[in-house]
C-alpha positions in Angstrom: 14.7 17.9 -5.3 17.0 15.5 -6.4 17.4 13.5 -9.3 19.4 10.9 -11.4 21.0 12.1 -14.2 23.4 10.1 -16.5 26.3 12.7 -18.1 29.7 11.1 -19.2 28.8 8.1 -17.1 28.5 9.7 -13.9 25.5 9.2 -11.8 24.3 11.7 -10.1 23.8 9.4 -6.4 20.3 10.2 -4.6 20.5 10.6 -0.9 20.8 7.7 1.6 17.8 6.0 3.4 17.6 7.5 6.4 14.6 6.9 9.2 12.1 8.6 11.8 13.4 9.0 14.9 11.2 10.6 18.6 8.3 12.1 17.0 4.9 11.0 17.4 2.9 9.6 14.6 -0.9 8.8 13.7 -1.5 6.1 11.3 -5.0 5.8 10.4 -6.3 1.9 9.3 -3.5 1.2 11.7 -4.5 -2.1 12.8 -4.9 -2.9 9.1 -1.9 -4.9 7.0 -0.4 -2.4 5.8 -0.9 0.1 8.9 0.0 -2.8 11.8 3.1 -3.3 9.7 3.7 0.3 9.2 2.9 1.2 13.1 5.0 -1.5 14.3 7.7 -0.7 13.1 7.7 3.2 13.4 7.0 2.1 17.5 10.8 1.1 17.9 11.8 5.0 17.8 8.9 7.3 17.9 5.3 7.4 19.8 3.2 6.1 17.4 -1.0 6.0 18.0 -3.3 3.6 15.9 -6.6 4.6 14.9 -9.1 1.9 13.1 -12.8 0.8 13.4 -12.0 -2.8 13.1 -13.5 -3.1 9.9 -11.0 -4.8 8.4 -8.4 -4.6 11.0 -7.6 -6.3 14.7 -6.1 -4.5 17.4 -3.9 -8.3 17.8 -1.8 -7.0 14.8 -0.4 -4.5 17.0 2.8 -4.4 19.3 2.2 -3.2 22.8 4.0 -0.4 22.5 1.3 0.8 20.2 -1.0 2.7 21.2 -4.9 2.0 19.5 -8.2 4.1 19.7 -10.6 2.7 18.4 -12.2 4.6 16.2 -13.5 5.7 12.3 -11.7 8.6 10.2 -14.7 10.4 10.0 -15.0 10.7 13.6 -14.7 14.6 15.4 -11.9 14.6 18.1 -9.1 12.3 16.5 -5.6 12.3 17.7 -3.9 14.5 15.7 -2.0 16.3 17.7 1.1 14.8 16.1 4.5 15.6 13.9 3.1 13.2 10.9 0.3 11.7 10.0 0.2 8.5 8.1 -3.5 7.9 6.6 -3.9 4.8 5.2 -7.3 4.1 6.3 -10.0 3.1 3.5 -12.7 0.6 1.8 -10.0 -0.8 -0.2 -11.4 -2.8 -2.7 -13.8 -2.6 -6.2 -16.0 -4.7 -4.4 -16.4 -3.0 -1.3 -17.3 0.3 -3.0 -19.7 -1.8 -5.2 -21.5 -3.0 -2.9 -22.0 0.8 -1.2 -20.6 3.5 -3.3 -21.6 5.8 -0.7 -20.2 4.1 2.5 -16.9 4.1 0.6 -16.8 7.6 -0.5 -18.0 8.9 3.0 -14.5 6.6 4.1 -12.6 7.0 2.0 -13.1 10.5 0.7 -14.8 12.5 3.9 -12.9 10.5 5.9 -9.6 11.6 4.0 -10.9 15.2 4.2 -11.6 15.1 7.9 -8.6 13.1 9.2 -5.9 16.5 7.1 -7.8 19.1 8.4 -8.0 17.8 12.1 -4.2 17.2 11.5 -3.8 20.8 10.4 -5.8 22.3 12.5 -3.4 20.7 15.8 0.0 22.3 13.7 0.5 18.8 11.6 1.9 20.0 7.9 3.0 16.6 6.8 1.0 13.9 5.8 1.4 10.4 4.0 -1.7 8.9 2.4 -2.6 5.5 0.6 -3.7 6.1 -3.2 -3.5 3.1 -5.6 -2.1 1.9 -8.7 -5.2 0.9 -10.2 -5.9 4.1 -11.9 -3.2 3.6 -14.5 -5.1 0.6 -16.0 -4.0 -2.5 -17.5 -0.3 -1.6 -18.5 2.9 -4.3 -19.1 4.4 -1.4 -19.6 6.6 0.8 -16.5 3.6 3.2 -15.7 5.3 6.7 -14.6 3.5 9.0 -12.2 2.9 11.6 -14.7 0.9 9.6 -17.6 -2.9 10.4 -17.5 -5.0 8.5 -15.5 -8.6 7.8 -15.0 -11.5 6.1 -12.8 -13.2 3.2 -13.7 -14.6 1.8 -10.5 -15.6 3.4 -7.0 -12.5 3.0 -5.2 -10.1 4.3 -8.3 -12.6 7.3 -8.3 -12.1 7.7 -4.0 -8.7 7.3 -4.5 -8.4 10.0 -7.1 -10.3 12.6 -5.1 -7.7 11.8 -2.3 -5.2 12.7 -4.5 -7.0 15.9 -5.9 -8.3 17.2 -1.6 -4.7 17.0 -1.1 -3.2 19.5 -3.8 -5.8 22.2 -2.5 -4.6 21.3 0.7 -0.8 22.0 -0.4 -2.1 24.6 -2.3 -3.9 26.6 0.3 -2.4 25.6 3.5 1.3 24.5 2.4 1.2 21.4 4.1 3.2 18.5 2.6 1.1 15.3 1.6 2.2 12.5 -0.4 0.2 9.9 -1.9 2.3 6.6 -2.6 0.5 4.1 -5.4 1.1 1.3 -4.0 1.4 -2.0 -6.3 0.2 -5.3 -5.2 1.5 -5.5 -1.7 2.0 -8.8 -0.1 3.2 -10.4 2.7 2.4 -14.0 4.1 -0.8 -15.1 6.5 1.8 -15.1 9.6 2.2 -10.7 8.6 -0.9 -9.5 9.8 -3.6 -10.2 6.9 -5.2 -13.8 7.7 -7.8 -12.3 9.8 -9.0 -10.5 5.7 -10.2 -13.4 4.1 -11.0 -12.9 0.7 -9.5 -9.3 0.5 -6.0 -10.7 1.6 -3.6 -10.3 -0.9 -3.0 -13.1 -3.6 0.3 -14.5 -2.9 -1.0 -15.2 0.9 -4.2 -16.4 -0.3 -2.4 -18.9 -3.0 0.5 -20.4 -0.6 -2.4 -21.1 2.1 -4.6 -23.0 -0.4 -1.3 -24.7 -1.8 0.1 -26.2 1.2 -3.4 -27.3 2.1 -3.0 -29.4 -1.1 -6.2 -26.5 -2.4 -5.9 -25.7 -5.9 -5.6 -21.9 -6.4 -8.6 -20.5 -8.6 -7.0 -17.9 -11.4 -9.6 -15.7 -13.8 -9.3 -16.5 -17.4 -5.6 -18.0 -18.5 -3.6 -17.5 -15.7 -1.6 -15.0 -17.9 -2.1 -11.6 -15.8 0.9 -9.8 -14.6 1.3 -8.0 -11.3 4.3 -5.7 -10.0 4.4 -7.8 -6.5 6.0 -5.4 -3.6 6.4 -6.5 -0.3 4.9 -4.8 2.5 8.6 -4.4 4.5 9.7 -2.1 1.5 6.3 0.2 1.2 7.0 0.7 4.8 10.3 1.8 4.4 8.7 4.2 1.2 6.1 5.1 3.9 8.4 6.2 6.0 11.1 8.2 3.8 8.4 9.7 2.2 7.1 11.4 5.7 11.4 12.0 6.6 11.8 13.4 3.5 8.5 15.6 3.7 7.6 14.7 0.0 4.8 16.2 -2.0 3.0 15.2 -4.7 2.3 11.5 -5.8 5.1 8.2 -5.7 4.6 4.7 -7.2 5.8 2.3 -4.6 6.4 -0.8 -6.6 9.2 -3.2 -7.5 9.4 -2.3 -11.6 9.1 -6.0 -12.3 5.9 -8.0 -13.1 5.0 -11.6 -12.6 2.6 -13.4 -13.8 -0.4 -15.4 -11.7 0.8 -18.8 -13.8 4.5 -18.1 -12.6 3.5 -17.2 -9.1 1.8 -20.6 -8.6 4.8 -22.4 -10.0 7.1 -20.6 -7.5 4.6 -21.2 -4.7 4.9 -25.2 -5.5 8.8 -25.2 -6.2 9.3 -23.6 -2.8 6.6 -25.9 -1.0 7.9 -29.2 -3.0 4.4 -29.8 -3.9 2.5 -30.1 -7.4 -0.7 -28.4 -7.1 -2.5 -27.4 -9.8 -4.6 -24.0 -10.3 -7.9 -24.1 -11.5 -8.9 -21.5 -14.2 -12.3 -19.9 -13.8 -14.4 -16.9 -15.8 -13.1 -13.1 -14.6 -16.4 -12.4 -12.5 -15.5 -8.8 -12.9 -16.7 -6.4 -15.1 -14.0 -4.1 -14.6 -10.3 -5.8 -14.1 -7.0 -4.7 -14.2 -5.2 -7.2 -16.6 -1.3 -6.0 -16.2 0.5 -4.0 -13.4 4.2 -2.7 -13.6 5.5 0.4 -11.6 8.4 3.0 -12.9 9.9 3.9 -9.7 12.7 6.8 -10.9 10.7 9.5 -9.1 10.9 8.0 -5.2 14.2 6.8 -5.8 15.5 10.1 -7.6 14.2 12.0 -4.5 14.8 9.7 -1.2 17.0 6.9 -2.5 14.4 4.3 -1.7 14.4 1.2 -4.4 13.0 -2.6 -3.1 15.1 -4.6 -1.4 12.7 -7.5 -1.2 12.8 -9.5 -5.0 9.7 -11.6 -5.7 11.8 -14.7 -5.1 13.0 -14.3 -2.0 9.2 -12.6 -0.6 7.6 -15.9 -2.0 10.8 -17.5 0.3 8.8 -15.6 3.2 5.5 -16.4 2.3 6.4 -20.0 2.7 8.4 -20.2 5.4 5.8 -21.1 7.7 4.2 -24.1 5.7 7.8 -26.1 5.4 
C-alpha cells in the first residue's frame, strides 16, 4: 500500500495513473450513465460486455464495440466469465427504494450477491462495485472513509450491505472488491443521462431548464453544498481501482463543495442568461444537506486525484446550449 507522507518536506509521490489494457470486462447497469460511460471507454482496449434490464438505461448509450445482454443482476447464467467485473448496477435513488423497499433490496442487495458469486465461481477475484456517499450524512466537512457511518433510507441501507457482502467475500474467498462512494456525479444531457428524467443528475437537469429560459426549482434556500465530480474522472477511479486490484472502500469525489445558489449562477454566466431559481419546500423527509469528499486514501494508493474542476465541467455541460 502506498501512502503520502510529509517528512522534511519530501513527499512521498504515489504511483502514476496507469490503465486496462486486453482483458475482458463485465459492467453491470452498463447501459446506465455511469456504466455507458464507464463501458465505452474501457471498449478502446479490452472486450468489454454490458449487462442492464433497461430500467433506467438504453442500449443507444453504448458504442458498437460493446457488447449488451440484456438482462437483470439477479438473473442465473450471467457473463461472468471475465478478468474484472465492474457492478454498478442498482435502484439508485431514496425514492426508488421508497416506493418498493423490497424491489430495491432484491436489486440492489441479491442482485450484488448473485452478480460476485457468479464472478467467482468462473475464476473472477476482482471486482469494482457502486456504494454511495450518502451514508456519511450531511457534512461541510472532508468526510474520510473511516468515520462511522449509518442508514437512514432504503438505498443507504442496500448500499451498506453491499459494502458489508463484500468483506465476507474478501474474507472467505480472497477476492479483491472495491466499493468507490461516489459524490454527486454529473455530466451534461448530451453524456448519456437525458433519457433519466427526474433522476438525472442536477447540474444536467438545471442547464436544460436554464437555457430553455425554465427557472430551476431548489429545496429550501438554495444554500446546500455538494462535492460535484464528473463522471470522466469516476471512470478513471473506476478503472485504477480494478488495475490496481484495490480492496476495501474509496471516496471518489473532488474535495470541493458548491453550493446549489452558486451552481445556478455559473449555469447563467456561462449561458449569458439571467434566470432565476425558484425556491420550494424540501419534499423529503430525509435529505442530505452538505456533501464534501477527503480523497487522501485513492490518491495515496493509485495516484488518481480529479482532473475535471467544477468550472470547467459546468464549461461541458453547456457547451451544447451556446
Amino acid at each position: 500500500m502506498h501512502s503520502l507522507q510529509q517528512n522534511d518536506n519530501t513527499l512521498a509521490l504515489a504511483p502514476a495513473d496507469t490503465h486496462m489494457d486486453g482483458k475482458r470486462v463485465l459492467v453491470t447497469g452498463g447501459a446506465g450513465f455511469i456504466g455507458s460511460n464507464l463501458a465505452n471507454h474501457l471498449a478502446a482496449d479490452n472486450d468489454v460486455v454490458a449487462v442492464d434490464d433497461l430500467y433506467l438505461g438504453t442500449p443507444e448509450n453504448l458504442h458498437d464495440d460493446v457488447e449488451f445482454v440484456d438482462a437483470s443482476v439477479v438473473d442465473d447464467d450471467l457473463p461472468t466469465d471475465v478478468d474484472v467485473v465492474f457492478h454498478l448496477a442498482a435502484l439508485s435513488s431514496y425514492k426508488m427504494h421508497e416506493e418498493d423497499p423490497t424491489t430495491g433490496a432484491r436489486v440492489n442487495i441479491e442482485g450484488f450477491v448473485n452478480t460476485v458469486d457468479q464472478a467467482r465461481q468462473d475464476g473472477c477475484d476482482t471486482v469494482v462495485y457502486a456504494s454511495t456517499s450518502s451514508i456519511y450524512g450531511s457534512r461541510t466537512d472532508p468526510s474520510p472513509e473511516d468515520m462511522a457511518v449509518e442508514a437512514r433510507t432504503g438505498y443507504e441501507a442496500s448500499k451498506l450491505a453491499r459494502e458489508r457482502y463484500a468483506e465476507y467475500f474478501h474474507n472467505h474467498y480472497e477476492m479483491n472488491l472495491a466499493g468507490m462512494r461516489f459524490f454527486s456525479v454529473y455530466q451534461g444531457f448530451g453524456g448519456n443521462e437525458a433519457h433519466k428524467g427526474e433522476f438525472a443528475n442536477t447540474v444536467a437537469q438545471f442547464a436544460e431548464q436554464i437555457a430553455n429560459g425554465e427557472s430551476p426549482e431548489l429545496f429550501g434556500d438554495g444554500s446546500q453544498t455538494r462535492d460535484f465530480t464528473h463522471v470522466d474522472d469516476i471512470v478513471r477511479g473506476l478503472e485504477l481501482a480494478a488495475e490496481n486490484e484495490l480492496n476495501g472502500v474509496y471516496n471518489l469525489g473532488t474535495g470541493e463543495s458548491y453550493d446549489f445558489n452558486t451552481m445556478v449562477e455559473m449555469i447563467n454566466d456561462v449561458l449569458g442568461t439571467d434566470v432565476e431559481p425558484v425556491y420550494i419546500e424540501n419534499p423529503f423527509d430525509i435529505y442530505v444537506h452538505d456533501t464534501m469528499a477527503d480523497i487522501g486514501k485513492i490518491k495515496a494508493e493509485t495516484g488518481w486525484e480529479p482532473q475535471i474542476s467544477f468550472e470547467e465541467g459546468v464549461e461541458r455541460v453547456c457547451a451544447p446550449y451556446k
